[in-house]
FILUM-800462 format. One record per residue: x, y, z of N, C-alpha, C in turn. Coordinates in pm, 1 decimal. Layout:
   n.east  n.north     n.up  ca.east ca.north    ca.up   c.east  c.north     c.up
        X        Y        Z        X        Y        Z        X        Y        Z
...
This chain:
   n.east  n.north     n.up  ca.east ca.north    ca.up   c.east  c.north     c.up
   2703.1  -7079.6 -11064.2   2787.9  -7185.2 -11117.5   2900.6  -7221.9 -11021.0
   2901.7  -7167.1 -10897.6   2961.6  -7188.7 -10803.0   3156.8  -7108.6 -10849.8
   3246.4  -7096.7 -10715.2   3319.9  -7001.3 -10718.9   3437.5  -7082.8 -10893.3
   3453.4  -6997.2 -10907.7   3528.3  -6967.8 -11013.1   3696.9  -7015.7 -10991.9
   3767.9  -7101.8 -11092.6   3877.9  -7101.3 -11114.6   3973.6  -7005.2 -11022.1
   4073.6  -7095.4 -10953.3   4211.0  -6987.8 -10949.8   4305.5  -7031.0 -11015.2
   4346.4  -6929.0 -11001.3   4480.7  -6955.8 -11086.9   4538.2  -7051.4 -11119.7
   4637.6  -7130.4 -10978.6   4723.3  -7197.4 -11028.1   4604.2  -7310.4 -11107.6
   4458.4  -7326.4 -11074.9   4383.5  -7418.6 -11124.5   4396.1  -7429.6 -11285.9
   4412.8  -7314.5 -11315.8   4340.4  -7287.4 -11446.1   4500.2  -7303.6 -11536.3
   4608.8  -7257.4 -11472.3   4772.5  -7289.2 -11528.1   4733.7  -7456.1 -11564.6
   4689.7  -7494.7 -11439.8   4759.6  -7610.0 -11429.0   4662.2  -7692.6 -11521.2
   4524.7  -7675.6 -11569.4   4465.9  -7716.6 -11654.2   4544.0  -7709.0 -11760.8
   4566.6  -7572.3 -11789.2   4589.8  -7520.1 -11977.2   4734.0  -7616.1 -12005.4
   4809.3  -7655.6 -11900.2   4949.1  -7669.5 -11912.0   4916.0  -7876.7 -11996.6
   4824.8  -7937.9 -11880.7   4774.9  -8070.7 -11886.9   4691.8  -8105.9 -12014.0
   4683.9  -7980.7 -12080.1   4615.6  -8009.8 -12225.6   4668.7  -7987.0 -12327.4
   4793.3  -7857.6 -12282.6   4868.0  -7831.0 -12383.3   5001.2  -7988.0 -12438.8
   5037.5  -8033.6 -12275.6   5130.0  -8160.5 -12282.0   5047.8  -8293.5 -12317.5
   4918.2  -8278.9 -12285.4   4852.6  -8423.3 -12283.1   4852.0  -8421.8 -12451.2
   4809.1  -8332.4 -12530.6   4818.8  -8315.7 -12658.7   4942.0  -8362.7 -12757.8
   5062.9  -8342.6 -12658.2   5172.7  -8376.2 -12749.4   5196.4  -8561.2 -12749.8
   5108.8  -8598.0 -12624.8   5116.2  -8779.7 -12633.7   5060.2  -8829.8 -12775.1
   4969.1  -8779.7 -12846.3   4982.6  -8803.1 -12973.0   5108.1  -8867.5 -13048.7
   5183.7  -8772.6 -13059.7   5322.2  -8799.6 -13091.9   5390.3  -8889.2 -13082.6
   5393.8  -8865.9 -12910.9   5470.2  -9044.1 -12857.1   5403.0  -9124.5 -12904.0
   5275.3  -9179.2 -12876.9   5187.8  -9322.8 -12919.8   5235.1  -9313.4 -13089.4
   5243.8  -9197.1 -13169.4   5290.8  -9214.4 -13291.1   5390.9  -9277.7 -13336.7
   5499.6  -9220.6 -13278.1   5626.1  -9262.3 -13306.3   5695.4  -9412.4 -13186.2
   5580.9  -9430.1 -13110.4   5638.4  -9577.0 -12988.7   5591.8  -9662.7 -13119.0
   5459.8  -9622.5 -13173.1   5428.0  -9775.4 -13265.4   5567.9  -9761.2 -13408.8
   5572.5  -9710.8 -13444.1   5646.5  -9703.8 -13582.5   5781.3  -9703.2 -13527.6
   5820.4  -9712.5 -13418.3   5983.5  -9777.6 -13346.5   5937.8  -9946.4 -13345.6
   5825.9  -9977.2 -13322.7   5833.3 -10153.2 -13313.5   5751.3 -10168.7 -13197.6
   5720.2 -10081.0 -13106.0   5626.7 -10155.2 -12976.9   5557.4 -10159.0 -13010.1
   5435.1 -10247.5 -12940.2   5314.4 -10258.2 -12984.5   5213.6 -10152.1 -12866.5
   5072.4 -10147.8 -12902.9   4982.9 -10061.8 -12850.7   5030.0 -10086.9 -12651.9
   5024.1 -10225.8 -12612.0   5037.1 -10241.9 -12500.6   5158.6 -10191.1 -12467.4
   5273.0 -10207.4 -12462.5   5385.8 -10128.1 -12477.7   5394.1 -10014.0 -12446.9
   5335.2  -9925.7 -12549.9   5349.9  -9789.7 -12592.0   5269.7  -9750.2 -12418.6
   5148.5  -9798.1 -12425.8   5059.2  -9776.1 -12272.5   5149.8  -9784.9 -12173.2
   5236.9  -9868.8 -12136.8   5269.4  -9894.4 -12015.5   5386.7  -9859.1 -12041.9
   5458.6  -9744.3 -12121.5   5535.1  -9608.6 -12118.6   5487.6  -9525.4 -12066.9
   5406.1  -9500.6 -12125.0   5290.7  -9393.5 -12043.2   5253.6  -9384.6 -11899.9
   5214.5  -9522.9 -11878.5   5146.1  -9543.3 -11737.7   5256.7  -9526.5 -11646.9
   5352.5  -9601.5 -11669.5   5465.9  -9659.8 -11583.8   5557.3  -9497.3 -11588.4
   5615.9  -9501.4 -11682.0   5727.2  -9435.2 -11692.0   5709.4  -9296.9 -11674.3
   5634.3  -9258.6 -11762.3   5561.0  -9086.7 -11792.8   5622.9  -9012.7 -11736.4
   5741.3  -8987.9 -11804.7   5811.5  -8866.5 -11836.6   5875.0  -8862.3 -11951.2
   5788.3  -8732.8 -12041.0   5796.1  -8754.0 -12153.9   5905.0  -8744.7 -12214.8
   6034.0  -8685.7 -12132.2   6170.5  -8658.0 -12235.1   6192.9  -8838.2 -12219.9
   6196.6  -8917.9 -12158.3   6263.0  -9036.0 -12096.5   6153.0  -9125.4 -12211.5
   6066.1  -9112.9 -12210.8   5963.2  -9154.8 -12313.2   6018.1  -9181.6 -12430.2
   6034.6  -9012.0 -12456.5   6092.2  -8992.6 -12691.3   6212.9  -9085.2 -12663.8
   6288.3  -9081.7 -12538.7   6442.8  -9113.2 -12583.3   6447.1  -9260.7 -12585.9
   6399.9  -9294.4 -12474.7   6342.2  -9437.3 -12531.1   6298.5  -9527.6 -12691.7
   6245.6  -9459.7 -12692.4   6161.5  -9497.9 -12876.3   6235.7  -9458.6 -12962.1
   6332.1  -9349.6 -12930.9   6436.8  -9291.7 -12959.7   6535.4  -9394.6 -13060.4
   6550.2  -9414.3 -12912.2   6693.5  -9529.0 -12924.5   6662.6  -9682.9 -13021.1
   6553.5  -9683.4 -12981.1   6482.1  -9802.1 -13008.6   6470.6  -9780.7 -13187.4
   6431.6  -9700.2 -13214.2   6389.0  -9665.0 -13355.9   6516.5  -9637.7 -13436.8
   6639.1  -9587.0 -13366.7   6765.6  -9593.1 -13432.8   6829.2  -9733.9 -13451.0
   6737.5  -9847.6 -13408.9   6865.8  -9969.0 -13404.0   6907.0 -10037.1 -13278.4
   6919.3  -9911.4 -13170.1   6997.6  -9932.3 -13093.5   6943.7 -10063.3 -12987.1
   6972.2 -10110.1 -12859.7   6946.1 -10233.8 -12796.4   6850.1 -10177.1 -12664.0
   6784.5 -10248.9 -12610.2   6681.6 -10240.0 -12534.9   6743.2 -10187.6 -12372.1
   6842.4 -10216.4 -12363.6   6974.6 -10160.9 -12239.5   6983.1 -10032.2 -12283.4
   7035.4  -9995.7 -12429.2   7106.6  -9873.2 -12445.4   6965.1  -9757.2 -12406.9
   6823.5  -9831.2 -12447.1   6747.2  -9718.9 -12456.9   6699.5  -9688.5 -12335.6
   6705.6  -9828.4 -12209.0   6675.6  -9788.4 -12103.5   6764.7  -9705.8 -12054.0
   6925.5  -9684.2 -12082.3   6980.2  -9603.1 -12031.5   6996.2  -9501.3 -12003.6
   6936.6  -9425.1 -12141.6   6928.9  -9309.6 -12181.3   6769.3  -9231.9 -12145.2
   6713.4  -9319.5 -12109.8   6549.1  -9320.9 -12025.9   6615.5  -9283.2 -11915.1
   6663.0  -9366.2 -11817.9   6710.1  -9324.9 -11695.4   6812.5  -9251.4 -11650.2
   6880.9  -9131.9 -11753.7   6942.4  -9017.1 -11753.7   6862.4  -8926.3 -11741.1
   6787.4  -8927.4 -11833.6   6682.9  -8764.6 -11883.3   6579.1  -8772.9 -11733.3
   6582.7  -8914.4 -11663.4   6486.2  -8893.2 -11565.7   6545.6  -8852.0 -11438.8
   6634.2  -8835.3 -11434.5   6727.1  -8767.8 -11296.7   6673.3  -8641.4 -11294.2
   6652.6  -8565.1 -11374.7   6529.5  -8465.1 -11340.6   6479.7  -8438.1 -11225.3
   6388.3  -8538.4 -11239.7   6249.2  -8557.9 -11178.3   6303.9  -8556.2 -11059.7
   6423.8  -8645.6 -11012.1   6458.0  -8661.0 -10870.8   6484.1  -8533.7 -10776.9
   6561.6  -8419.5 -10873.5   6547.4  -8308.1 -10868.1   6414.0  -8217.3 -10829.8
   6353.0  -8243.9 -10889.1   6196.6  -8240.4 -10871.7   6123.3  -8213.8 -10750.5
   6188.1  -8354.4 -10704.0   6103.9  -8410.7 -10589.0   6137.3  -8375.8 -10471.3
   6278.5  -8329.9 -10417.6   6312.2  -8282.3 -10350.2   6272.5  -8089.7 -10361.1
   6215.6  -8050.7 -10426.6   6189.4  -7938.2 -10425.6   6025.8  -7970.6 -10407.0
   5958.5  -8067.0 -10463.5   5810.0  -8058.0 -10392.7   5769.7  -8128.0 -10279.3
   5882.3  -8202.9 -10248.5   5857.4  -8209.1 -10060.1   5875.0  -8132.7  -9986.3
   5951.8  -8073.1 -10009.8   5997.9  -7932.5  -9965.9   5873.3  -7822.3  -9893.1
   5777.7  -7800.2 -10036.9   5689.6  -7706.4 -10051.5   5546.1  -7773.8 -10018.1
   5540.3  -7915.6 -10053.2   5403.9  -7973.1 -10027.9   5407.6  -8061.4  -9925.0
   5551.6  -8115.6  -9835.2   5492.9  -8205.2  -9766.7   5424.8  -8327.4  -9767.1
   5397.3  -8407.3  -9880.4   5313.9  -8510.9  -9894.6   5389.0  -8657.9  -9789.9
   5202.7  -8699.8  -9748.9   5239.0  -8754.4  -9616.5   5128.3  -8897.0  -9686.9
   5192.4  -9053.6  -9632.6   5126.6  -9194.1  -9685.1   5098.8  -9216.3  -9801.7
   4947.3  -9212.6  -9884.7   4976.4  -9249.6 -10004.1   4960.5  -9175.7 -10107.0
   4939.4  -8995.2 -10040.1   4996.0  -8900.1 -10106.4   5087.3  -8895.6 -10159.2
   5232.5  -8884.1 -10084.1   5346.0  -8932.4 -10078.4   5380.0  -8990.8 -10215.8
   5308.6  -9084.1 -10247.4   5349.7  -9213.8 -10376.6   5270.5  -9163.3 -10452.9
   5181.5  -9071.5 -10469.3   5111.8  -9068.7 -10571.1   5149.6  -8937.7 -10679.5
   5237.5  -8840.4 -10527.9   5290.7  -8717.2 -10548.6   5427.7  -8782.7 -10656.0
   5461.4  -8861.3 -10569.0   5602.2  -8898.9 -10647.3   5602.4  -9000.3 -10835.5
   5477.0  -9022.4 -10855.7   5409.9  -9047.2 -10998.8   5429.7  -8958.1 -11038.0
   5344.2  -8829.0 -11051.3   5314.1  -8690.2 -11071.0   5403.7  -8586.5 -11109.6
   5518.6  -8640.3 -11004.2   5630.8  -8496.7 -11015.3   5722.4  -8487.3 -11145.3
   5652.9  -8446.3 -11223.4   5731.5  -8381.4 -11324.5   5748.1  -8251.7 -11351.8
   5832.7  -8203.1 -11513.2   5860.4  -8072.6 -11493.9   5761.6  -7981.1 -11504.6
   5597.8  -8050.1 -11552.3   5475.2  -7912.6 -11546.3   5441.6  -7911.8 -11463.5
   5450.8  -8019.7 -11346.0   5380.8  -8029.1 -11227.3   5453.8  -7915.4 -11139.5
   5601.9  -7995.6 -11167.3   5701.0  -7893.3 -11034.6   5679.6  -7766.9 -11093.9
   5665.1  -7704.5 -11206.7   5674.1  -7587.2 -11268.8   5534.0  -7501.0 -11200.6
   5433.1  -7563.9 -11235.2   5318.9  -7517.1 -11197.0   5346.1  -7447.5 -11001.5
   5364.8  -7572.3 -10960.2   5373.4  -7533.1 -10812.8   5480.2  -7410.1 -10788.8
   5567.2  -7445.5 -10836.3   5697.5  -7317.1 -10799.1   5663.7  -7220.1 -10839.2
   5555.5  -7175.8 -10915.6   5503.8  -7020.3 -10982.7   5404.5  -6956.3 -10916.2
   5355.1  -7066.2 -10789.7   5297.5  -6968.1 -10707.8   5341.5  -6971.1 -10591.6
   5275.9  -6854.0 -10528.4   5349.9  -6799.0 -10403.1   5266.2  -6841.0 -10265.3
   5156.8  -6897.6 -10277.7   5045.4  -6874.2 -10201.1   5055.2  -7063.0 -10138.8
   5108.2  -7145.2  -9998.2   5113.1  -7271.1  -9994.8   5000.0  -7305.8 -10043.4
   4873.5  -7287.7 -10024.0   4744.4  -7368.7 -10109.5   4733.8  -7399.8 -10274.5
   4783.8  -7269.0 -10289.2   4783.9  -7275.2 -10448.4   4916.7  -7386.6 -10523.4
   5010.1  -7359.8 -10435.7   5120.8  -7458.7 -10490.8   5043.4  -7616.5 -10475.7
   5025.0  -7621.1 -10370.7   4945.7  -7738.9 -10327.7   4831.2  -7776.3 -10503.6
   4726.2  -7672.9 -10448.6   4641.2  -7694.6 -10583.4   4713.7  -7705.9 -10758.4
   4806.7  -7650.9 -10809.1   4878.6  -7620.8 -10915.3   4963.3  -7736.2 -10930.6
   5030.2  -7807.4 -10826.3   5092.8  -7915.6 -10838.0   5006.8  -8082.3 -10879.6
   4868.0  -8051.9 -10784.1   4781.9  -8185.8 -10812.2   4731.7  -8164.1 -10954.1
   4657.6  -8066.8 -10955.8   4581.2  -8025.6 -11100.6   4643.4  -8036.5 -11190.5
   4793.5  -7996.2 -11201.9   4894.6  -8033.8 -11335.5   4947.6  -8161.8 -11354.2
   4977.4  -8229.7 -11279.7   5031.4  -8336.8 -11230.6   4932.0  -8477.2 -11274.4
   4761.8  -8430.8 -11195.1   4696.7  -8558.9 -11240.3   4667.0  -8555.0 -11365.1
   4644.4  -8406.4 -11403.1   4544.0  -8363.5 -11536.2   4622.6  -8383.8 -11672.0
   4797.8  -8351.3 -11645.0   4878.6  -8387.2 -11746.0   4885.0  -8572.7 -11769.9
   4895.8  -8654.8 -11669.6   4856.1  -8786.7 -11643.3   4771.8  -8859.7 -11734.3
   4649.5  -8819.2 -11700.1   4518.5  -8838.8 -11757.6   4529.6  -8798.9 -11939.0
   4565.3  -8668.7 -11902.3   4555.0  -8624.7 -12084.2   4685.2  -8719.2 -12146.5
   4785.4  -8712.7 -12114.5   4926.7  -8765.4 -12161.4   4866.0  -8908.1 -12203.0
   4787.0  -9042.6 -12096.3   4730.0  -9160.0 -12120.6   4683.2  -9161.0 -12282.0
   4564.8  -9062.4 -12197.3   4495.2  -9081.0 -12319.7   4522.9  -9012.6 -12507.7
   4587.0  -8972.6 -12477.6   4626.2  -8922.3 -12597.9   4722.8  -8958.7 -12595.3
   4834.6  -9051.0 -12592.2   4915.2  -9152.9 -12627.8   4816.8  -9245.5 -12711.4
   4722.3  -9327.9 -12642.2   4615.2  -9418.3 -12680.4   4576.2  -9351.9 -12839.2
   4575.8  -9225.1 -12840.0   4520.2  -9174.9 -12955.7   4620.4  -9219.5 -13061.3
   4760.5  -9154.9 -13040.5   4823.8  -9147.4 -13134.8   4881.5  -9297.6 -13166.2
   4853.1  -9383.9 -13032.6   4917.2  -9555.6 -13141.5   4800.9  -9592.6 -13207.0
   4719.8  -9561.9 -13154.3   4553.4  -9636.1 -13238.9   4611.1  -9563.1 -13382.8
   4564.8  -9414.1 -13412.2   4606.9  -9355.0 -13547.3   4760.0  -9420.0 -13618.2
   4857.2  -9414.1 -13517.1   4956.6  -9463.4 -13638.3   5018.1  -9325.8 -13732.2
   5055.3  -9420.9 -13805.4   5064.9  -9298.8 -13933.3   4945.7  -9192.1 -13998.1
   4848.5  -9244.0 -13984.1   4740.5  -9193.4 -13997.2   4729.2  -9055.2 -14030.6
   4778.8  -8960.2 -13885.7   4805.1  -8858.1 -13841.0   4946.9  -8764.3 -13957.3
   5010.6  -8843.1 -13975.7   5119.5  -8801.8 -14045.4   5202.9  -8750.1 -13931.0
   5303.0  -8647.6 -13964.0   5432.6  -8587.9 -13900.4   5373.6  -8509.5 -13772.6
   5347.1  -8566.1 -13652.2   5274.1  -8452.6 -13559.2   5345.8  -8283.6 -13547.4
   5458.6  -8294.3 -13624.5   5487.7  -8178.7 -13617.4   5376.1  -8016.3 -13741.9
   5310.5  -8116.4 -13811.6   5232.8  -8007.2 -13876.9   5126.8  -7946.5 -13821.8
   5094.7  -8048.7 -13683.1   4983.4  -7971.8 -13631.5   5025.8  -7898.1 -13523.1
   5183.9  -7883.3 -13503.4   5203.4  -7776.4 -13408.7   5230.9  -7867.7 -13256.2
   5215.9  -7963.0 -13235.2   5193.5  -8003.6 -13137.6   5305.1  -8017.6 -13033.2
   5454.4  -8040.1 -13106.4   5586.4  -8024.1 -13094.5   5580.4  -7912.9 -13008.8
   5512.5  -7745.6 -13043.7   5542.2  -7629.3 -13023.1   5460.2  -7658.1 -12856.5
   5376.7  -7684.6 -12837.6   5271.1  -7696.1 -12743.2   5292.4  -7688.5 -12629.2
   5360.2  -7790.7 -12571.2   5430.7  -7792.6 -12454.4   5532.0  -7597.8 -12421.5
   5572.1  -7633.9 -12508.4   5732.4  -7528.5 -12518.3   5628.2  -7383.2 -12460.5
   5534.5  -7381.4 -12604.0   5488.8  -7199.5 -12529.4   5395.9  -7258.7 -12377.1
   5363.9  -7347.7 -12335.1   5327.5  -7355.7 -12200.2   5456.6  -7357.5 -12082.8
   5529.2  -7390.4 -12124.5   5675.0  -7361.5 -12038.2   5676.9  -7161.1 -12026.1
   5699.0  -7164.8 -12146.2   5710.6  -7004.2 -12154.5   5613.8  -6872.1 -12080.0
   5468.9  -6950.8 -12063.4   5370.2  -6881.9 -12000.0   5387.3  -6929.2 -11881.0
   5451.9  -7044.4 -11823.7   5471.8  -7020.6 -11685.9   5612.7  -6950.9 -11647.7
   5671.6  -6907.0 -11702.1   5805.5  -6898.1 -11697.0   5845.8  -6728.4 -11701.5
   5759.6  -6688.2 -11762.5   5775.3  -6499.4 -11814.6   5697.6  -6457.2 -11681.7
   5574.9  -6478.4 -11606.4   5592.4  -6402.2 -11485.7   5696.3  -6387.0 -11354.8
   5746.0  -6466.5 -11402.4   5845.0  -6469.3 -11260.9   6015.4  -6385.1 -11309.6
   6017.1  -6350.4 -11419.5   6139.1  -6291.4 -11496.3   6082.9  -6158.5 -11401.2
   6083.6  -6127.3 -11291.0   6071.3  -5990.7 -11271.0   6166.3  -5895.1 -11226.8
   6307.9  -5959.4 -11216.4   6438.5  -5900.7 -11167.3   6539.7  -5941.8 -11203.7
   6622.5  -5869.2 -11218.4   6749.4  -5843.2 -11319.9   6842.4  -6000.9 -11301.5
   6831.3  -6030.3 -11152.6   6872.2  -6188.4 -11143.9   6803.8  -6294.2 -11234.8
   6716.7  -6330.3 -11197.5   6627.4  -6380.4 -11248.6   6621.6  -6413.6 -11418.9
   6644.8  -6291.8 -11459.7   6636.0  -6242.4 -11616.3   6808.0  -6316.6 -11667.4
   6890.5  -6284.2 -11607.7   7000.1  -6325.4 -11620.2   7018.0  -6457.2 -11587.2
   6989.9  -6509.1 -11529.2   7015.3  -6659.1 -11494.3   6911.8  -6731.2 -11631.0
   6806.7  -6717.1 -11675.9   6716.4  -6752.7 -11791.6   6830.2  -6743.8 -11898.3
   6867.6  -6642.3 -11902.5   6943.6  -6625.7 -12032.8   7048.1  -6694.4 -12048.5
   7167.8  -6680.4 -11923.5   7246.2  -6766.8 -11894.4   7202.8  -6915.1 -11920.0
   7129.2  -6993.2 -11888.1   7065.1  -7106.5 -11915.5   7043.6  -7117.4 -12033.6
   6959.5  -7059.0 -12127.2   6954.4  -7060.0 -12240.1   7046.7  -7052.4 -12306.7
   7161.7  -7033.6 -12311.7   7269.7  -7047.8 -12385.8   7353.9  -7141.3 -12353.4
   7334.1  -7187.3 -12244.2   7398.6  -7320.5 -12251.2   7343.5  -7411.1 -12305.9
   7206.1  -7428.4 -12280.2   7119.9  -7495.6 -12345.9   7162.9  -7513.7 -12517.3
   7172.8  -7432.0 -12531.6   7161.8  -7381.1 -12695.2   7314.5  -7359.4 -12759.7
   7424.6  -7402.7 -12654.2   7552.8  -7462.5 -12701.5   7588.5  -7607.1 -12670.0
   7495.1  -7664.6 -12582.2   7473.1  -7785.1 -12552.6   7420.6  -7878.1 -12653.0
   7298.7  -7844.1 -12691.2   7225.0  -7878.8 -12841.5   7300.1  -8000.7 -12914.7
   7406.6  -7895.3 -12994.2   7483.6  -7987.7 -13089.9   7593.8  -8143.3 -13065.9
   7605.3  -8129.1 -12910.2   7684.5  -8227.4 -12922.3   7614.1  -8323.1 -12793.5
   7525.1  -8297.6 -12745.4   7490.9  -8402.0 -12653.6   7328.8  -8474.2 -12685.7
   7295.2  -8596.9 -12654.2   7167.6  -8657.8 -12691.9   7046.9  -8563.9 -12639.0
   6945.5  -8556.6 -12726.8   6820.5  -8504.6 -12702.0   6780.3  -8492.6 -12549.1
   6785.4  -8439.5 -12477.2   6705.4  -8405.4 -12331.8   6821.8  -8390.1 -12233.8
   6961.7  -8378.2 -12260.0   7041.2  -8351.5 -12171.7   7118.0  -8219.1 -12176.8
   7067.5  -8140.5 -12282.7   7123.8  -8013.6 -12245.8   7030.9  -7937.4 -12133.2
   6894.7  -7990.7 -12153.1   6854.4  -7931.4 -12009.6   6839.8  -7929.9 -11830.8
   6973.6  -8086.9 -11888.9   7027.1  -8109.7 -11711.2   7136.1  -8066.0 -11695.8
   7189.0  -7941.9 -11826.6   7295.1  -7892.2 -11845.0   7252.7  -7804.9 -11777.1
   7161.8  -7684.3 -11795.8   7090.3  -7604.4 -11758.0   7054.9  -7607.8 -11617.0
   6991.5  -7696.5 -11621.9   6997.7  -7719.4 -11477.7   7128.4  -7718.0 -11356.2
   7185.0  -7772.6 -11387.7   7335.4  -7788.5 -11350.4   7389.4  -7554.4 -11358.7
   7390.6  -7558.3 -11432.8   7416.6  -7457.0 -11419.9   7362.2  -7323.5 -11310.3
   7250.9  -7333.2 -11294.4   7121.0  -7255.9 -11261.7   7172.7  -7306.0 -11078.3
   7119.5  -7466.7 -11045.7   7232.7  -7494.2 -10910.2   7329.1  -7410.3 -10919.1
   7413.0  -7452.4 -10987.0   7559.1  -7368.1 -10952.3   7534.5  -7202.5 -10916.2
   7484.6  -7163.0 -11011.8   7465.1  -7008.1 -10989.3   7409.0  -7011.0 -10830.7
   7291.2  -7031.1 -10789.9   7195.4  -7063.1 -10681.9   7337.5  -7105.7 -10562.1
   7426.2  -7213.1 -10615.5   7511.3  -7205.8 -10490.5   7640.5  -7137.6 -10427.8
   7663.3  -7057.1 -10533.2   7784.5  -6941.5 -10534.1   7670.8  -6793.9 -10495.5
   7578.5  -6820.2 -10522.8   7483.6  -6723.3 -10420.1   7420.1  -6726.8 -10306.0
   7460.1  -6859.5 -10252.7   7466.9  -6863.1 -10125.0   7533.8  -6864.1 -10057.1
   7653.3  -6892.6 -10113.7   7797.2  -6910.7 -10024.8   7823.6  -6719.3  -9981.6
   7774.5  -6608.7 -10096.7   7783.0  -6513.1 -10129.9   7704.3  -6446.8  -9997.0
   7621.2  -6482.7  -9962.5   7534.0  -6444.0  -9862.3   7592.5  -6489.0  -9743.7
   7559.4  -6563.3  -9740.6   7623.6  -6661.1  -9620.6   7763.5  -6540.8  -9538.3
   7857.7  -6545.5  -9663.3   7975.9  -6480.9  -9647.6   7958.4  -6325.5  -9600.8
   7850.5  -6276.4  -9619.1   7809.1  -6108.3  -9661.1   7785.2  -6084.0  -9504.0
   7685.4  -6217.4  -9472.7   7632.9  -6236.3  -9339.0   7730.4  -6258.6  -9205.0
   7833.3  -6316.2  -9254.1   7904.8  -6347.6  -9139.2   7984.5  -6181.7  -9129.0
   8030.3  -6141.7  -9252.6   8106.1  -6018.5  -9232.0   7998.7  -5881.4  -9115.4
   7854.0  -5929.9  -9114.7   7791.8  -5783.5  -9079.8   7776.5  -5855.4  -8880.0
């Protein structure tokens, strides 16, 4: 049957089915904010990133004006920019790689790649998550505006949860040192005092923000350690 799955292949599958699954949702809730099927698609196509996505439809579904929701779209996506400078970094993408990488780079993609150690595999873990989340995310958007209400609350089928424990399975092998473990936690609690007072998808550029910071008072730390020896 010819050679067998590696790893990051097989992450980067489970991750693109676990997220492509939750587009349900979006196509659910883009139609019942007011867009129509075409719309909802060319969120998907265009935009696809799913925090920048909900907040969108978000905004839209509260009332709010077609400015306010792009705004709040193009917060949660500063991310990604983040992103991207960490997978040029590691992958190098050269012409119309390059542009196709920069579609792609989101947080399962970059996640996938940064969990392995091996340049091929980052390489492989980054395309495989990246196109495969793409593809599934399309099409199962398509699912969930065709259904509608149909489906009811996508939260009964779990689908909400989906994404999250695929974060978590890429995320628990690399907890292997006391840094590491601490900076997660640290994050998580900002995260999780962040929550209550800021819009949906920005406590985790809180997190982020934080995690830099740590990362750059540990270099200055080195740096400093280094000049002393």
């Amino acid at each position: 049957m010819g050679r067998s799955l590696t790893p990051a292949t097989r992450i980067g599958l489970s991750i693109a089915l676990a997220t492509g699954l939750y587009g349900v949702s979006f196509g659910a809730l883009s139609v019942a904010a007011g867009l129509d099927l075409w719309q909802t698609m060319a969120l998907s196509l265009l935009m696809f990133t799913g925090g920048s996505q909900f907040a969108f439809v978000g905004v839209l579904a509260g009332g709010g004006a077609g400015a306010a929701a792009f705004g709040a779209a193009s917060l949660l996506g500063v991310r990604n920019a983040v992103y991207a400078v960490q997978i040029n970094r590691l992958l190098h993408p050269r012409g119309w790689a390059r542009l196709l990488a920069a579609q792609v780079t989101i947080d399962e993609s970059a996640a996938t790649a940064a969990g392995q150690t091996e340049p091929a595999e980052q390489r492989r873990g980054f395309w495989v998550a990246g196109l495969g989340v793409f593809v599934c995310w399309n099409l199962f958007t398509l699912v969930g505006a065709l259904l509608g209400d149909v489906i009811g609350d996508p939260r009964r089928w779990g689908l909400d949860g989906a994404a999250v424990a695929a974060f978590i399975g890429l995320l628990w092998p690399r907890l292997r040192g006391r840094e590491p473990v601490a900076i997660a936690v640290v994050c998580a609690l900002a995260t999780a005092l962040a929550m209550p007072w800021l819009p949906a998808g920005v406590p985790i550029l809180v997190a982020a923000a934080v995690a830099a910071a740590w990362g750059g008072l540990r270099a200055r730390r080195d740096a400093a350690a280094g000049a002393r020896t």
